[in-house]
N, C-alpha and C positions, 0 to 999 in steps of 0.2 A: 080126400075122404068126405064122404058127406056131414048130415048134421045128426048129431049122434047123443044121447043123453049123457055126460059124462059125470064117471063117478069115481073118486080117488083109486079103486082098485083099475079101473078101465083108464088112468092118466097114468099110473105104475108102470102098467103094460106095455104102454106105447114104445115103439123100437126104431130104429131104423127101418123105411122100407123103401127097397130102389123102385119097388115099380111105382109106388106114389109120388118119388119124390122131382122136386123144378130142378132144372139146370143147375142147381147152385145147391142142390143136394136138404132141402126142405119141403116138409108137406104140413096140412094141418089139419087137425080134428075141432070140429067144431061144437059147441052148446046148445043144445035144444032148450036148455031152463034158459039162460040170460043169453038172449040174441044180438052175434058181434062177437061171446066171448068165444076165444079156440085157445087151442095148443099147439105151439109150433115146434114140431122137430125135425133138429138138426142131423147131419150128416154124424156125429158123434154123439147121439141120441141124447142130447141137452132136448129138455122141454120147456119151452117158456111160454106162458100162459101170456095171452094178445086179446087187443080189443080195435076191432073193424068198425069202422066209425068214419062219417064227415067231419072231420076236426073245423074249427074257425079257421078259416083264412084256404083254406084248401075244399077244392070245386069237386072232387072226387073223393070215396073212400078209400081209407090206408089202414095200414095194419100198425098200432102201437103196442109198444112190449110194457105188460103190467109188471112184471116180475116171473125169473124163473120158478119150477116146481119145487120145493125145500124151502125156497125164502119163504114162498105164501104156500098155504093149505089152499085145496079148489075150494070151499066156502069164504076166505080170504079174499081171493081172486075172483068171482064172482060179487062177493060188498063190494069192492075195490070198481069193477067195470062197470055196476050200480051208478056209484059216487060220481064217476066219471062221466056219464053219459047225464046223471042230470047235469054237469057243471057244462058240456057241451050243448044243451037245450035253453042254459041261461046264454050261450054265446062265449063261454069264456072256456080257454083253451086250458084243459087238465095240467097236462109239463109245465105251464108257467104258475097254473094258480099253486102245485104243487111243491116247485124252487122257490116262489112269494113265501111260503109254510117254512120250509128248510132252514129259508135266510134267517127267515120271524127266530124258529127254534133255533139257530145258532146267535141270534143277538140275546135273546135273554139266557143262553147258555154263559156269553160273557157277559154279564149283566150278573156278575156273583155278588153274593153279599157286602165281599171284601171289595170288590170294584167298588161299587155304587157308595161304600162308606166313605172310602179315600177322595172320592167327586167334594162326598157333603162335608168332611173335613177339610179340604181345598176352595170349598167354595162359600161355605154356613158358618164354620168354626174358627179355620183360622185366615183366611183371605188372601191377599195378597201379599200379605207385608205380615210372616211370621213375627217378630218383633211388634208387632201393633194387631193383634188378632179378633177378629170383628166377637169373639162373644169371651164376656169377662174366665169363664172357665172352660177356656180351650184347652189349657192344656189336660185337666181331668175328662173332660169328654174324650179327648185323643185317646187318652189310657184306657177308657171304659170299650171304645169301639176296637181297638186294635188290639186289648188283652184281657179281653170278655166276649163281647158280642162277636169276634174275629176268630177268637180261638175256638166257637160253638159252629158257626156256621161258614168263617169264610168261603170256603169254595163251593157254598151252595147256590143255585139263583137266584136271586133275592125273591122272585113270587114262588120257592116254595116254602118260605118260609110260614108257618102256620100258626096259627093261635094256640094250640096245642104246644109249638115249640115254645112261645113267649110264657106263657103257663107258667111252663115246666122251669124255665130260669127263673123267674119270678119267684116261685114260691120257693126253687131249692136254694135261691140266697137270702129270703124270706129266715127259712126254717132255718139253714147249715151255715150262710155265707157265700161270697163268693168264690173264695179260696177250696172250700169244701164242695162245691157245687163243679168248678172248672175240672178240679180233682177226680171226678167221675166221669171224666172224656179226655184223661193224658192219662196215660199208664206211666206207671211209677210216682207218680204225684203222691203226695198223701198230706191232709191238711188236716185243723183240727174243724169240728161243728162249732158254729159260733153264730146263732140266729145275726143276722140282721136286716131289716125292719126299714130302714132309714134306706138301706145303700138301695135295699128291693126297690122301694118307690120311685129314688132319684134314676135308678137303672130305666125303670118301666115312661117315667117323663121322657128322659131320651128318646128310647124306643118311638114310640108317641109322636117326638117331635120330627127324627129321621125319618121316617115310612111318611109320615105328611107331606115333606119336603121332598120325597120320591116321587109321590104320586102327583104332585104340582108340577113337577116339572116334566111328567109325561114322555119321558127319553127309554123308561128301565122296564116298561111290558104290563106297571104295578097297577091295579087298578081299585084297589082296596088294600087296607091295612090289616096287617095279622092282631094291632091292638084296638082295632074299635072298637068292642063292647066289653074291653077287658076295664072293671073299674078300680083303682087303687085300693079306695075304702073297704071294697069288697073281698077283695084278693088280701091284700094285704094289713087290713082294719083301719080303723079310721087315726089320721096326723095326732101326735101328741100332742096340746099344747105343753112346752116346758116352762117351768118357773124357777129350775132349778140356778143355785145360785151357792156360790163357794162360802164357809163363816171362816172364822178367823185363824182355826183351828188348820182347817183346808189349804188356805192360803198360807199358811206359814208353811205348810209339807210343801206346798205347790213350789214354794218359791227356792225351799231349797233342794229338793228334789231336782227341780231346774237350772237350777244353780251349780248342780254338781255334775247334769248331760252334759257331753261332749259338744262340741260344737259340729253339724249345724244347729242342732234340736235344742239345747239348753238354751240359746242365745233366742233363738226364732221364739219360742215359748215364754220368755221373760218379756219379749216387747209386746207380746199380745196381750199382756198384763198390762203393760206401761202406758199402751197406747188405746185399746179398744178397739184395733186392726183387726180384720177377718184375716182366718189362715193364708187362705190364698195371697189377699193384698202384702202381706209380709213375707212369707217364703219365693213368693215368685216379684224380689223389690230389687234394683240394680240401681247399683251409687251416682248413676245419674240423674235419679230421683232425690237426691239429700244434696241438700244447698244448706253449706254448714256458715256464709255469710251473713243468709238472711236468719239460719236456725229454723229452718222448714224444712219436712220432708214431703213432696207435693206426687200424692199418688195418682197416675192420671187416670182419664175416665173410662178409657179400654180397661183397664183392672179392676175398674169401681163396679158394682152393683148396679144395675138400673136394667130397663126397657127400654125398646123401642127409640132408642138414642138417647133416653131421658140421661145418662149417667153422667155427672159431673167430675173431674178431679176434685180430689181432696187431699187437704192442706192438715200435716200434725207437725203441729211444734216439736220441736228437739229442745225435750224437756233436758235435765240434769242426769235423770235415768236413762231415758233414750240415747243420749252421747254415749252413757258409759259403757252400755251391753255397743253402742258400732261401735265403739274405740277400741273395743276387746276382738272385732272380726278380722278375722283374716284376709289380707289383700294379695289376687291374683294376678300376672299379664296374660292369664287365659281368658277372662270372662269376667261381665260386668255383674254377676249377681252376685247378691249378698250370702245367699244363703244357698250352698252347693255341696255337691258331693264330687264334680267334674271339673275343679277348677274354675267354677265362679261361668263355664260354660255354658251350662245350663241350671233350671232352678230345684229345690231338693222336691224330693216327694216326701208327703210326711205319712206316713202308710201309718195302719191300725196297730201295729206291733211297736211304733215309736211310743205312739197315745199308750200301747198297753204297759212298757216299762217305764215311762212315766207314773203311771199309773201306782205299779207295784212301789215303787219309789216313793212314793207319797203315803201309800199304807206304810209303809216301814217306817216315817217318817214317825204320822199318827200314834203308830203301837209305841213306837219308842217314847213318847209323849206320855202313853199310858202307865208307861212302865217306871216313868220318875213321879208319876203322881201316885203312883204304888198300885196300880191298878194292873187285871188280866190282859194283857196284850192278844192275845187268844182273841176275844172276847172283841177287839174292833174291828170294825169293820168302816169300809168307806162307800156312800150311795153310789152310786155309775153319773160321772158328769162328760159332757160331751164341749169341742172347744167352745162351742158358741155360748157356753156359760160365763167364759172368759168375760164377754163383752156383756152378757147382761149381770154379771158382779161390778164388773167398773162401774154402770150407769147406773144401779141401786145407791153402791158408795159414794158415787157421786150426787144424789138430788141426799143421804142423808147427810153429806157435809154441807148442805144450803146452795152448791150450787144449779141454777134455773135447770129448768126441764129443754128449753132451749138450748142451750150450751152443751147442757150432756147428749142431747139429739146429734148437735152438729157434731163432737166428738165421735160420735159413732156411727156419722154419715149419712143419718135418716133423713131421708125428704121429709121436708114441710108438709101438712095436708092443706088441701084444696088451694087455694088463690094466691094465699100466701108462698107457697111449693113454688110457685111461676112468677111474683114478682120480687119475693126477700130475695136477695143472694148477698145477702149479708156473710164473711163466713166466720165471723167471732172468732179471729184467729189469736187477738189476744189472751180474748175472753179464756180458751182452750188453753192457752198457755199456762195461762193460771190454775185454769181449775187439772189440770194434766199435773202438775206439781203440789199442787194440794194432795195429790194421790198418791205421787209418788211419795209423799212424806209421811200419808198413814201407811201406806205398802213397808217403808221403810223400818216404821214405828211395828207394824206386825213382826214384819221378819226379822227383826232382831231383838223380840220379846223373848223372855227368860222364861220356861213356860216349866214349873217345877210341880207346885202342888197343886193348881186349878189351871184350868183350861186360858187358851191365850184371848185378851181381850185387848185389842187396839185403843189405846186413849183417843180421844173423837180430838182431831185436831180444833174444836171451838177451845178445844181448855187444854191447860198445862195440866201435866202429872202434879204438881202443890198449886199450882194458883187457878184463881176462879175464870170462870166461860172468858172468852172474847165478843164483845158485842158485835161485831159488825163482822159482812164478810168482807167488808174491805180490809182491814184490818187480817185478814186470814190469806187474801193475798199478798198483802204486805210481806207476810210471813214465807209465802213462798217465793216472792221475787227476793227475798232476802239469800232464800236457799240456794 
């Protein structure tokens, strides 16, 4: 047939015709708009829409199939032999540059979200040697990626993931939580609202630091991040500083509230008292680390806090307290950790809902306080503290019993600043020893205060209950190497 204007009703039409058609039972109608494009039909009146053309590498023109009629519309199919013909005027052959596309779109099809995590989890977070795992909170990163950011998006590509999505988790564990937020993409979930502020920020660092690590390493299609100009302060308002810190009253509920958890939680919560141990460094701690010869427990620096390789192990004496909460744990042939739910297999997780019966535990503790000093039990209430107040109550109690600012630093594992940081490595392991049972003997002295008509008030370990101050703090350690 010749060349013919063609228009979806005149492409409908086309039929079988013997007298047009070649040997092999085909003819075709041609395009007068885009020149090269026709339609070819078959002997069973299949049309498929062709583009006549010099290809690269071929001396003569041939006829290639764009697509049959139903896959493409004819303005489809003419964009389509457009596209084509310029990429043949660059010298590059359409079917290859095309399958180059295909492959592209099928590597960032496997390129899901959940792929490219489990790389950065295997490669960023816990390395080679699960047991020694390159960043100190691998294992809550694990958890955040694989039962948060995995249950939102795993099987998506990782570049569609959008600023709009990050947003949207941001603020709904912002506002609800995380448990309320997951809960609105599992059916049948149902969880309470419980703003948090904290977990939003650390979530959104993650995010932050993942997608950076994506697009570095240039494997996953990413070429920008869904959080670049997402900013915490602004999303989520600006860091609290805390000052908050436990009085005497607190610590008395703390300790027996703790005292009365089951194990793992009541024991893990008692030495973070004793010690000035971050959560993590104690709940994920395995009896290979407690050298009960020397009376050190040496936490190493895969677990410890730092940068950039900066992080040291750290050294905590196994004060009188510290022995007595290990001496009370339980020993597995399953697992070397201390504190488990799996046989010592793996380490506990201490979830919001342990902190929150704690929590209740401790007001019950307070009201009942209120209630022998004849007061409305009704009527108390306790501020919201978070663990990290643990350790900044130890180091308060600690510089008001006189000992240095140094001492209580090292106890609580702070780097040094500036020059000092790089050449002290002193690590006043006595020093701690001492001042570690100085504490534990006001801790002691709290929680076994008789607390009837007023409020409980610790005797400051410089002075007896009937006799006057102690001069000296040598003399104060005296008194706990005695202990």
């Amino acid at each position: 047939m010749g060349r013919r204007n063609l228009t979806d009703r005149r492409v409908k039409s086309l039929k079988r015709n013997r007298t047009l058609e070649d040997k092999f039972g085909h003819y075709d109608s041609w395009d007068t708009d885009v020149r090269g494009l026709g339609v070819r039909v078959s002997k069973t009146g299949r049309r498929t829409f062709v583009l006549m053309a010099r290809y690269p590498g071929n001396s003569a023109p041939t006829r290639r199939a764009l697509g049959t009629y139903g896959e493409l519309t004819l303005e489809e199919a003419r964009q389509k032999a457009k596209d084509w013909k310029k990429l043949i005027e660059k010298g590059i052959d359409p079917v290859i540059a095309e399958e180059g596309a295909r492959q592209a779109a099928v590597g960032l099809q496997a390129n899901t979200f959940a792929a490219v995590a489990e790389d950065y989890l295997r490669l960023q977070v816990i390395g080679p040697d699960p047991d020694k795992p390159r960043q100190r909170k691998a294992a809550d990163v694990t958890r955040d990626f694989r039962w948060t950011f995995a249950v939102l998006w795993g099987e998506r590509p990782i570049t569609s993931i959008s600023r709009h999505d990050v947003l949207a988790l941001i603020e709904g564990v912002r506002d609800s939580g995380t448990a309320a937020t997951l809960a609105v993409y599992c059916r049948g979930r149902k969880a309470d609202r419980k703003p948090a502020p904290a977990q939003a920020r650390n979530l959104l660092g993650q995010l932050k630091t993942f997608f950076g690590w994506a697009i570095e390493r240039g494997t996953y299609g990413l070429e920008s991040s869904p959080c670049e100009f997402i900013k915490g302060a602004r999303v989520i308002g600006q860091r609290r500083s805390d000052d908050r810190t436990l009085d005497d009253p607190e610590i008395f509920a703390f300790w027996r509230a703790a005292s009365r958890m089951p194990y793992p939680f009541g024991p893990l919560y008692r030495l973070l008292l004793l010690s000035g141990l971050r959560l993590n460094e104690v709940a994920d701690a395995v009896w290979g680390e407690i050298d009960l010869t020397r009376g050190v427990w040496t936490v190493p620096a895969a677990r410890m806090k730092g940068t950039n390789g900066n992080a040291r192990p750290h050294s905590v004496p196994l004060t009188a307290g510290i022995l007595a909460v290990l001496s009370s744990l339980p020993r597995s042939n399953g697992g070397e950790y201390l504190f488990s739910t799996t046989s010592g297999e793996s380490p506990v997780w201490v979830s919001d809902k342990v902190k929150r019966r704690l929590d209740a535990a401790m007001l019950d503790e307070l009201r009942e306080l209120a209630r022998k000093r004849g007061e409305n039990p009704a009527e108390v209430n306790m501020p919201a503290w978070v663990n990290h107040d643990l350790r900044r109550t130890l180091r308060s109690r600690l510089l008001k019993l006189g000992v240095s600012a140094d001492v209580a630093a090292a106890i609580l594992a702070h780097s040094k600043p500036g020059i000092r940081g790089v050449n002290d490595r002193y690590e006043y392991l006595e020093e701690k020893r001492d001042a570690l049972e100085l504490w534990a003997h006001q801790l002691e002295t709290i929680a076994s205060s008789k607390l009837k008509a007023v409020a409980v008030r610790a005797v400051p370990l410089g002075q007896s209950q009937t006799g006057p101050p102690r001069a000296t703090f040598a003399e104060r350690l005296g008194l706990s190497r005695r202990a």
